[in-house]
Steps between C-alpha positions, in 0.01 A plus 500: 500500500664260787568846684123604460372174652719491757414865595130383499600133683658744806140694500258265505758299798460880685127512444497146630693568816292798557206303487634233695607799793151682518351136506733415834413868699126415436541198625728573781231811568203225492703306814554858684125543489354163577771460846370850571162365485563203693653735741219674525258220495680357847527820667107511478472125597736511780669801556750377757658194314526738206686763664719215703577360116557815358759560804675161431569598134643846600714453831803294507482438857316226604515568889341888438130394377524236761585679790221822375276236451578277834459827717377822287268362240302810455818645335446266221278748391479600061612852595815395739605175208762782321602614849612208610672420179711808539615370825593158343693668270660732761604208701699359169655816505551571919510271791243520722553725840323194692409168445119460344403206734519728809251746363102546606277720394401781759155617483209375229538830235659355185720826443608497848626153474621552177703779620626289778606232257740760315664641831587156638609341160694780364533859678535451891513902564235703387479674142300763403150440287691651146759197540260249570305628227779445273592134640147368416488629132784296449769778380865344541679886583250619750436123648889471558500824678205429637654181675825697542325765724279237698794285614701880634603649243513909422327635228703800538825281450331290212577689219881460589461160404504375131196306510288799563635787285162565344404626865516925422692695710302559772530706818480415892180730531365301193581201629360548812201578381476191270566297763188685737276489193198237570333543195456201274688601166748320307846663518531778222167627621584507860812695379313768356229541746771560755709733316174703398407474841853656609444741264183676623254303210120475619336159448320582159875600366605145643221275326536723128903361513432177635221454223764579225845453351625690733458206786831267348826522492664827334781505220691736742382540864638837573257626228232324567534645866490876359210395292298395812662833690321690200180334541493591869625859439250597246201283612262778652572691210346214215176425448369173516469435129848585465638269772485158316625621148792701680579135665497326148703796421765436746481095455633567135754704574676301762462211180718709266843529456513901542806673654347815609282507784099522450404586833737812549227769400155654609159414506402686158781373298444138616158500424550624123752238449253249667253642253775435188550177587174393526421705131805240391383190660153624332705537159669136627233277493370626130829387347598261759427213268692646193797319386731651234673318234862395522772716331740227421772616702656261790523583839803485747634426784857591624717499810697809510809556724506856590847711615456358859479162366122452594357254271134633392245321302337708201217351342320706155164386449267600251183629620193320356164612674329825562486399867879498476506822345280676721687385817880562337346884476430527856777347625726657302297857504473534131268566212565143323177406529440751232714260241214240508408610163799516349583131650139363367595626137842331508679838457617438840664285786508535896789328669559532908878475610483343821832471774415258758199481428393867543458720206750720339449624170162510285645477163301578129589269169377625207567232234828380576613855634527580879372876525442573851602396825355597778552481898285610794328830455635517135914536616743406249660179511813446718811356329476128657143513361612619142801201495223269584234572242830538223582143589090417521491635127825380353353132550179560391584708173370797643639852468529747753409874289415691817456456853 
């Protein structure tokens, strides 16, 4: 009985504490909204004091808002208030090029004189618009470069150094034209409209891959060059309805971990497997919320020496969701997909062997009896994939029958 009431005594103290925690967010919520209104409420009262108090609380330096509003008050403006915090922060992070007391506006626009504020504080040598682009939406890796570039430096020698490694590989022509490139973009879609551009692409080509997936940064550049290449190549020959889904396409191959190429074929036998995909995603987002139960069997995770005394990390995990299932199927390029059944009735379990975190194996449990292993395209395991899964099944009481 003492071990009943004390099980009870530890509920009702969680149901208390629960109560007491929704109570405080409510309440903290409550103060978020009413400073929001005030906030508000001065803004339409008098605009200028609230933006000058709203710039207090934000910048750390003191001798900014003063000088801006001392000799460029129409600066202080709502839309420029995160501007000139990025700057603030900027100049915690870089000295300035020149001292802030020796600057004056030129000229009455407020983006000309903004613009002029950002040269003389921080980049003395002109940038093009892509970097300054970047520097205002506050982005640490293209700001830094950014800066690097405005006070001399080459973005064709940047990538040599180990602050700007996520740079791709780029070459002098490409560079070149980045640098010539006026249009106002931020810096993975300058990158692409250039290297389309380079490429032959018309401007209706352009806009389609800067309007998608396609616009960021790719998994592996090399590919996501040839996938561009292909969209140039084949344009004139797809219709229009045909352009965008071909892009989404292309956007989810570059995602996946596939070792053949997808863009090394034709026009006809990229648009079927366009059409397959989409038939999956279709088949996707039916199931995509379907979440199978547990078999009972623990995971792993190893680190494997191999013969040249490379240490590799093998991880089994169980998979759990249709979603999961559908997409170890089309990475892999199998039929498991067609197990959901099986897995849904409990006859069944899907594990993934993963080394390094791409996949290896697609393995079958039937009970407590592995009965099929499976790599890429259905080949046979290797041997340092059969040791693994032994010592995978020797800890969790499972036994290999067949691979």
């Amino acid at each position: 009985m003492a071990k009943s009431w004390n099980y009870r005594s530890q509920d009702r103290e969680w149901v208390e504490a629960r109560r007491c925690a929704r109570l405080e967010a409510r309440e903290h919520q409550e103060e978020e909204r009413l400073t929001e209104a005030a906030i508000q409420e001065r803004l339409r009262a008098h605009p200028r004091k609230a933006r000058l108090d709203e710039l207090r609380q934000r910048v750390r330096s003191t001798e900014l808002i003063e000088h801006l509003e001392r000799c460029a008050p129409r600066l202080i403006k709502a839309d420029f208030i995160d501007r000139i915090v990025v700057i603030d922060r900027l100049r915690q992070r870089y000295d300035w090029s020149r001292s802030l007391t020796d600057w004056r506006p030129k000229g009455r626009s407020v983006t000309r004189q903004w613009h002029d504020l950002v040269n003389h504080l921080l980049i003395p040598y002109p940038i093009p618009p892509f970097l300054r682009c970047a520097l205002l939406s506050g982005s640490k890796r293209w700001g830094k470069l950014a800066i690097f570039v405005g006070r001399g430096g080459s973005l064709h020698r940047a990538r040599r150094a180990g602050e700007f490694a996520f740079l791709p590989v780029l070459t002098k022509r490409t560079i070149h034209a980045l640098l010539q490139s006026r249009v106002e973009h931020g810096p993975w879609e300058a990158l692409r409209r250039v290297q389309l551009e380079l490429l032959g692409g018309n401007e209706a080509l352009i806009r389609n891959v800067l309007d998608s997936d396609l616009c960021g940064r790719f998994r592996d550049e090399t590919r996501g060059e040839r996938a561009l290449k292909w969209l140039v190549e084949f344009d004139g020959s797809i219709s229009r309805w045909q352009t965008r889904p071909l892009i989404d396409y292309f956007a989810a191959q570059l995602r996946e971990e596939i070792v053949v190429d997808p863009f090394a074929c034709g026009l006809r036998t990229m648009l079927r497997r366009m059409q397959e995909w989409h038939a999956e995603l279709a088949k996707l987002r039916t199931v995509e919320h379907e979440v199978f139960q547990k078999s009972g069997i623990f995971g792993r995770t190893m680190n494997v020496k191999d013969e040249q005394g490379h240490t590799s990390r093998w991880e089994m995990r169980e998979i759990l969701t249709a979603k999961d299932l559908i997409r170890e199927g089309g990475a892999m390029g199998h039929c498991v997909f067609s197990y959901r059944d099986a897995i849904r009735r409990g006859r069944s379990s899907i594990w993934s062997l993963r080394r390094d975190g791409e996949r290896a194996l697609t393995i079958e449990v039937a009970g407590r009896d592995v009965v099929q292993m499976r790599g890429r395209a259905n080949r046979p395991p290797k041997s340092e994939e059969r040791m693994v899964v032994a010592e995978w099944a020797s800890a969790a009481r499972v036994r290999v029958v067949r691979a």
